[in-house]
C-alpha positions as a LaTeX table, in Angstrom:
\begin{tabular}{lrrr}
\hline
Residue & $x$ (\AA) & $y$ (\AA) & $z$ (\AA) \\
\hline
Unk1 & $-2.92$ & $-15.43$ & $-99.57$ \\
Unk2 & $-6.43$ & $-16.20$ & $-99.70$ \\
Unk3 & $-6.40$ & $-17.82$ & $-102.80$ \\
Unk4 & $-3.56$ & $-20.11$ & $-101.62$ \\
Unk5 & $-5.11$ & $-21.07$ & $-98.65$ \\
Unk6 & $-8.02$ & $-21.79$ & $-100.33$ \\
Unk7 & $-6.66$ & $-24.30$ & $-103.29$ \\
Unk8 & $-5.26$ & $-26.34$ & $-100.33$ \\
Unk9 & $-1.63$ & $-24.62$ & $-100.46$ \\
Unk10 & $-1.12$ & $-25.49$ & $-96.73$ \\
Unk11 & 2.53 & $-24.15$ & $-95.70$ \\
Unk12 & 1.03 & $-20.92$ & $-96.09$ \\
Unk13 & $-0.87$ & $-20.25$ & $-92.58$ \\
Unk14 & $-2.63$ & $-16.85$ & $-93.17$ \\
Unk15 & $-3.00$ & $-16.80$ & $-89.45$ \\
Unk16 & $-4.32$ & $-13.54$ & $-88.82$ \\
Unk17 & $-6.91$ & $-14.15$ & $-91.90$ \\
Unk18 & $-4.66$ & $-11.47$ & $-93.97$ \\
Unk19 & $-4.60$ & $-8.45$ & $-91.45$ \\
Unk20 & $-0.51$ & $-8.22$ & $-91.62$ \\
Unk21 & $-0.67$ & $-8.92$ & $-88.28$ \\
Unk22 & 0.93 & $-12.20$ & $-88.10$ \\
Unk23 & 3.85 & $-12.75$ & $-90.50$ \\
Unk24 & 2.75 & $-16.23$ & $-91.44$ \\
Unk25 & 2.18 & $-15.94$ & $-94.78$ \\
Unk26 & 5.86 & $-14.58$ & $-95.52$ \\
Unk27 & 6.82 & $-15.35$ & $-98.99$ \\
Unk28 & 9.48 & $-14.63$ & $-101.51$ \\
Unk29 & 8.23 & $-13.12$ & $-105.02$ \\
Unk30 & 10.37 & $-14.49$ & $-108.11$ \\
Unk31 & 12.38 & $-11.78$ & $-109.13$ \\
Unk32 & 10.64 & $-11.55$ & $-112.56$ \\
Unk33 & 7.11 & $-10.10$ & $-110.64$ \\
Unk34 & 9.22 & $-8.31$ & $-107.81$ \\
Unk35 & 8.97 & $-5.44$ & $-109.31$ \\
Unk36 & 5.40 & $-5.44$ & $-110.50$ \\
Unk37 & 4.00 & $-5.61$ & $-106.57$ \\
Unk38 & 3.48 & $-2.78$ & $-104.78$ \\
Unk39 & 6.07 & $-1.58$ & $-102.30$ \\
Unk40 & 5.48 & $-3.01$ & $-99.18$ \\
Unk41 & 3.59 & $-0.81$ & $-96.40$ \\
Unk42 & 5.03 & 0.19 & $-93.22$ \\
Unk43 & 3.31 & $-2.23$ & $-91.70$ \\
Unk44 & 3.87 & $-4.93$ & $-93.46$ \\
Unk45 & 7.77 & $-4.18$ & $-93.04$ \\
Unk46 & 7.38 & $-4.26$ & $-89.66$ \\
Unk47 & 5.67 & $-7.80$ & $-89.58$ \\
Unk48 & 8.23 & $-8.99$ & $-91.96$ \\
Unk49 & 10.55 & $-8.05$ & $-89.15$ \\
Unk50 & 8.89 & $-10.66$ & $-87.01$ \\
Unk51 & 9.08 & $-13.53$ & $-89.62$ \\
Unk52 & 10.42 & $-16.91$ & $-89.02$ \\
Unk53 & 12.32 & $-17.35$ & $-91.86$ \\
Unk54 & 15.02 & $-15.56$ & $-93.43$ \\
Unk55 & 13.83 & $-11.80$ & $-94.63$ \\
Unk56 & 15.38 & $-11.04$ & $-98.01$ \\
Unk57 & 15.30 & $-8.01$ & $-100.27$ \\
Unk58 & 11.59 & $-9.86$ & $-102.53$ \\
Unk59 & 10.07 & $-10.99$ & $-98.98$ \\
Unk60 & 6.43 & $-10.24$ & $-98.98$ \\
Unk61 & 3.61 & $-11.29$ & $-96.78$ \\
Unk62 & 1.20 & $-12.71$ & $-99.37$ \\
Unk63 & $-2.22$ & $-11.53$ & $-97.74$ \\
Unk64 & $-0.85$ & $-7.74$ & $-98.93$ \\
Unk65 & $-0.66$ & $-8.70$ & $-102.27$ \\
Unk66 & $-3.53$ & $-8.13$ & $-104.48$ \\
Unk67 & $-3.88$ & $-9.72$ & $-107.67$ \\
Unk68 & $-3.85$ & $-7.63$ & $-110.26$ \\
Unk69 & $-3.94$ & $-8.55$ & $-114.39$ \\
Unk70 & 0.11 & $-7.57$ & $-114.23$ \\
Unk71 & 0.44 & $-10.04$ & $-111.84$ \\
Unk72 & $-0.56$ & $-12.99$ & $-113.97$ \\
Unk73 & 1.54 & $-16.10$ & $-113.59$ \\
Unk74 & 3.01 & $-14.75$ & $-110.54$ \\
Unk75 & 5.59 & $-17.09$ & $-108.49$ \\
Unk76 & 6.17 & $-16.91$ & $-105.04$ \\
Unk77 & 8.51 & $-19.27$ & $-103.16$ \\
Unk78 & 7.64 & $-20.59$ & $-99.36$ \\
Unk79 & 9.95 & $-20.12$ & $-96.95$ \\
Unk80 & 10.92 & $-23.30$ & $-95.35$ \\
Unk81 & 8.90 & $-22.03$ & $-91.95$ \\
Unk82 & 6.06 & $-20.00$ & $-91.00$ \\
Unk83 & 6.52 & $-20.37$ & $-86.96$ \\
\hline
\end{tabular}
């Protein structure tokens, strides 16, 4: 999240400065690096619950997502809403 937020990649709002506290950096990993993210924390499931867009089966909030060399290249798709 950070580093989208900071190369200017504004639909992704990072509101709560990556706490998973906020759900608005909800995004959905390519299915080629879905499995090379960690599983998603109870906590972050629970956020995802209070997305605005649609929560699908790769939805991740970005700020719990920490690069890693396997992660190289990774694509991640914005949800059409944040709010």
């Amino acid at each position: 999240m950070q580093a989208a937020v900071s190369n200017g990649i504004y639909d992704i709002v990072g509101d709560c400065g990556g706490s998973a506290s906020c759900a608005t950096c909800h995004v959905y990993v390519d299915n080629t690096f879905k499995d090379k993210v960690p599983t998603p924390s109870e906590r972050e499931t629970g956020m995802l619950s209070c997305a605005a867009a649609e929560v699908r089966p790769n939805s991740r909030l970005c700020c719990q997502i920490f690069m890693t060399s396997d992660l190289d290249g990774i694509v991640v798709d914005i949800p059409d809403k944040q709010w």
